[in-house]
N, C-alpha and C positions, 0 to 999 in steps of 0.2 A: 504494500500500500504506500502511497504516495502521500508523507506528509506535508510538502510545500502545497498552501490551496491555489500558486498560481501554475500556470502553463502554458507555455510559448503556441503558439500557433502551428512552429516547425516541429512540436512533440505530436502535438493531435494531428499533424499529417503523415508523420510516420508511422502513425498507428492503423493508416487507413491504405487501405489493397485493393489491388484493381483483378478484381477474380469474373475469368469471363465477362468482359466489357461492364461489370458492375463495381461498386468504390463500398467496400464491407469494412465494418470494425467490427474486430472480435469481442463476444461480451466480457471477456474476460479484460478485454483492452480499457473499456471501458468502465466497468467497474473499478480499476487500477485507478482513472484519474476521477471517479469520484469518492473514490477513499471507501469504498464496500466492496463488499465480496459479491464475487458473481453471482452466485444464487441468490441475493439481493436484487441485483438488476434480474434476475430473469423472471422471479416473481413480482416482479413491477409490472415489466412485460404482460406476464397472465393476467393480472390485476389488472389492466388497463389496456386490454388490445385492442381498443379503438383509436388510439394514440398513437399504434404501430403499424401503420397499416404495412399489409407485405411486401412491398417497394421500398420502406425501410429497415425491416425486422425478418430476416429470413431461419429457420432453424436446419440447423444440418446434423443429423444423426449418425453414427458411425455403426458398421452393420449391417 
């Protein structure tokens, strides 16, 4: 976890991929800069998936 609450512009772009012509950040990445754990952000996600719509919020399953 990330305790500086600021963050350069050039960090959140490095955390962002160009997979199959799409620009994803891993939840994991994300939860990193806001100081929770992933299972945090994904239960947000469910909590609230009208917020995500699927052009944002993609789940990838392994298996």
């Amino acid at each position: 976890m990330n305790p500086d609450p600021t963050v350069s512009q050039k960090q959140i772009e490095n955390l962002i991929f160009s997979i199959r012509g799409m620009q994803v950040m891993f939840d994991y990445h994300l939860a990193e800069l806001y100081g929770v754990e992933t299972k945090r952000v994904n239960e947000q996600v469910k909590r609230n998936h009208k917020r995500f719509p699927l052009l944002l919020y993609v789940s990838v399953n392994s298996g």
